[in-house]
C-alpha positions in Angstrom: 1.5 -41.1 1.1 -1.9 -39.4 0.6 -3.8 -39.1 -2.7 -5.5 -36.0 -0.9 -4.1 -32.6 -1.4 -3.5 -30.4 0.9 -5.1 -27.1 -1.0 -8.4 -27.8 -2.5 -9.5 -25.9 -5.7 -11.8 -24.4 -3.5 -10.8 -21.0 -2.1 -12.4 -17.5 -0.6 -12.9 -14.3 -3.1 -9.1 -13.2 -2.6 -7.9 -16.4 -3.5 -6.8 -18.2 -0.3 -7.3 -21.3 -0.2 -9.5 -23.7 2.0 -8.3 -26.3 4.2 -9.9 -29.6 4.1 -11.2 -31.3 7.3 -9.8 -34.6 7.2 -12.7 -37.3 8.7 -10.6 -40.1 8.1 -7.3 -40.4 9.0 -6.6 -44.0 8.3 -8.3 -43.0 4.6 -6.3 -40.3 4.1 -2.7 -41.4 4.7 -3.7 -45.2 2.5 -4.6 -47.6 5.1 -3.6 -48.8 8.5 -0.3 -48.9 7.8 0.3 -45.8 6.1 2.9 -43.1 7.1 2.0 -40.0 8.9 5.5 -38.1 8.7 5.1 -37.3 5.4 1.1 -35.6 5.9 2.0 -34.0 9.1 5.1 -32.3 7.7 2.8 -31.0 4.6 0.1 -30.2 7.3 2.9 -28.0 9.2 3.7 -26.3 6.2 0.5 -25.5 5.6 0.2 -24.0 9.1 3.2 -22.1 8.4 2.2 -20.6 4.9 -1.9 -19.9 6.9 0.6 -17.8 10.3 2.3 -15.9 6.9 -1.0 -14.8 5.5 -2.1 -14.1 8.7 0.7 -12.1 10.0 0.8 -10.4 6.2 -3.0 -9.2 6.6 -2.6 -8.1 10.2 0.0 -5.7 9.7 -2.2 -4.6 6.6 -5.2 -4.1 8.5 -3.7 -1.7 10.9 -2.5 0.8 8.2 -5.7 0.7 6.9 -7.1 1.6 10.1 -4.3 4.2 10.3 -5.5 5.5 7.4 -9.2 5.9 6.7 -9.1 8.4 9.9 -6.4 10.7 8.2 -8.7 10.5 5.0 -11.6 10.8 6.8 -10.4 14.3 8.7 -8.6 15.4 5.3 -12.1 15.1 3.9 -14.1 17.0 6.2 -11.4 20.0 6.6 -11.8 20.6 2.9 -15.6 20.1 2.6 -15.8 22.6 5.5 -13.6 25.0 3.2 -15.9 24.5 0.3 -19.2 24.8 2.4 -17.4 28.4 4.0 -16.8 29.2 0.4 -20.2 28.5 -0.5 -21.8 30.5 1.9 -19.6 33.8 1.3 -20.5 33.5 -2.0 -24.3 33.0 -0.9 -23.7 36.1 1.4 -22.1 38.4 -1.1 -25.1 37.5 -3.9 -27.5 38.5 -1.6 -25.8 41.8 -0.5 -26.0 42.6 -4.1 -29.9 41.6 -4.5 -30.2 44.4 -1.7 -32.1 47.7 -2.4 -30.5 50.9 -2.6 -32.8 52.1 0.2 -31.4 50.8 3.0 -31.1 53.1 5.9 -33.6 51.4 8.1 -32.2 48.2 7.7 -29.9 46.8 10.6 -25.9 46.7 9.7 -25.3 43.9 8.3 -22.0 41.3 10.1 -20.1 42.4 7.4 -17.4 39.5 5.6 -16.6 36.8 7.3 -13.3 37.0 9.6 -10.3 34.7 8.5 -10.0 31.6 8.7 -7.7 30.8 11.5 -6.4 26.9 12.7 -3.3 25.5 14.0 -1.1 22.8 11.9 1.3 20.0 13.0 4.8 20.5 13.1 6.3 17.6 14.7 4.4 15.0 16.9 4.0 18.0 20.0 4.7 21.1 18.0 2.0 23.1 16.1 1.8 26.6 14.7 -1.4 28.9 14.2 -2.1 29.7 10.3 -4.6 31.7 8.7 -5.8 30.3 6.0 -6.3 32.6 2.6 -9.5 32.3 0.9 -8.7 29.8 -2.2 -10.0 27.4 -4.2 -7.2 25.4 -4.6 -5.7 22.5 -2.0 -2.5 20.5 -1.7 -2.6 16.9 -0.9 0.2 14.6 0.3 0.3 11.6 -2.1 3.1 9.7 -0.7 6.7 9.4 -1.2 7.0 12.8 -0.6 5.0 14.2 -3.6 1.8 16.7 -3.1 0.0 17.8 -5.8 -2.8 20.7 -5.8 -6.3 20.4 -6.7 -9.2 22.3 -7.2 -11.8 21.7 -4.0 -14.2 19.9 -5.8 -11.6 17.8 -7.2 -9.9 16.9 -4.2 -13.2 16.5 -2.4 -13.9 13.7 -5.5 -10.4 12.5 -5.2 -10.6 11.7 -1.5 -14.2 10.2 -1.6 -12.8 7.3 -3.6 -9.6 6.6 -1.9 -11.9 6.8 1.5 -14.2 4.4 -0.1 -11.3 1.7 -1.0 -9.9 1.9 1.7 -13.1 1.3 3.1 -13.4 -1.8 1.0 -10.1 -3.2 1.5 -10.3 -3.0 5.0 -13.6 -5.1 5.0 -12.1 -7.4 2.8 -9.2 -7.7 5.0 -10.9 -8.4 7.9 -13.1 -10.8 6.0 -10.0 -12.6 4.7 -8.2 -12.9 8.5 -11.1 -14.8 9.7 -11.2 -16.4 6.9 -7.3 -17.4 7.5 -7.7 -18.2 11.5 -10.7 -20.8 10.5 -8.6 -22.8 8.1 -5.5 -22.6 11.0 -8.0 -24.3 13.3 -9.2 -26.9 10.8 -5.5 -27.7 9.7 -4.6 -27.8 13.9 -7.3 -30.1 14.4 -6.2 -32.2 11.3 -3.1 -32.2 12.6 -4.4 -33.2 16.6 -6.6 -35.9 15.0 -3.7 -37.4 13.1 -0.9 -37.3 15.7 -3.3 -39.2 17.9 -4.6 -41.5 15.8 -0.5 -42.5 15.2 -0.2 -43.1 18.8 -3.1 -44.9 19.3 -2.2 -47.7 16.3 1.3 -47.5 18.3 0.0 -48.6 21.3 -1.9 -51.1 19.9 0.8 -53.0 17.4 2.7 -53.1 21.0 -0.2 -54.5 23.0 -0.2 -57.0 19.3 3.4 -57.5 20.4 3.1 -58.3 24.2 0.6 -60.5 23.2 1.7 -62.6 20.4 5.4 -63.0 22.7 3.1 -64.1 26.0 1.1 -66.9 23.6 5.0 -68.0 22.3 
């Protein structure tokens, strides 16, 4: 039985562990005639437990990339409603800065028209909206809750989530290569091992053919 284990203290930022290369297989399972059975079962689970991980992160990974684009789009509709909001405000202070005097000047465009976009209903349905001039947004949190927030505040509030998301996809992606080098180490370890065993087989027989020829 091996002295080795498996799992080193040595692991990646998230806490996954690395797989050891074994060099030496004859080292490794206590000599020449040491038993392999018991290392290559705990080298199968390992490969088993590496496939979890790995399956785990995947199907994280693709929400995440699900995601950021929703946030991403969320974002911009409601920074374009604050930047429209911004400039009718701009428009209206300098309307008031004008002078009294005015008849040579050229009309002005007058307010700005409403807001008009269409919304999903269902995956091919939408319906046109016009949008009333507010200051105030509802987000969908999940789980069927939405909560309203000022646009600065939900501007703020979607920044961060974009940004870990942002994070945890790179660190998911970081952590899946992470997982498929250790699956090729503990694959090779487990190659390496299977045939070394058949190689000392083949020899104690040739031993065996031998030793009965000399008798």
């Amino acid at each position: 039985m091996s002295s080795i284990s498996i799992f080193g203290e040595e692991k990646n930022p998230r806490g996954i562990p690395k797989a050891p290369f074994i060099a030496n297989v004859e080292e490794y399972i206590g000599g020449p005639d040491g038993q392999v059975e018991g290392p290559l079962k705990e080298f199968q689970d390992a490969i088993a437990k590496y496939r979890y991980m790995d399956s785990n992160l995947a199907q994280r990974r693709r929400g995440l990339e699900d995601k950021i684009p929703d946030i991403k789009k969320t974002l911009h509709m409601i920074e374009f409603l604050q930047e429209r909001r911004a400039s009718k405000k701009k428009a209206g202070d300098d309307e008031d800065d004008l002078d009294d005097d005015d008849d040579e000047e050229e009309e002005s465009d007058g307010p700005q028209k409403p807001l008009c976009t269409t919304f999903e209903l269902n995956d091919t349905l939408f319906a046109e909206a016009q949008l009333e001039d507010t200051d105030t947004v509802y987000l969908w949190l999940g789980a069927n809750v939405m909560l309203s927030y000022k646009i600065p505040a939900a501007i703020s509030l979607l920044r961060s989530k974009l940004d870990a998301a942002e994070a945890s996809l790179k660190a998911t992606i970081e952590d899946l290569e992470f997982l498929r080098e250790q699956l090729t180490v503990m694959e090779v370890n487990t190659a390496r091992m299977y045939n070394w065993d058949v190689k000392r087989r083949r020899e104690q027989r040739l031993d065996a053919e031998g030793g009965e020829k000399k008798g």
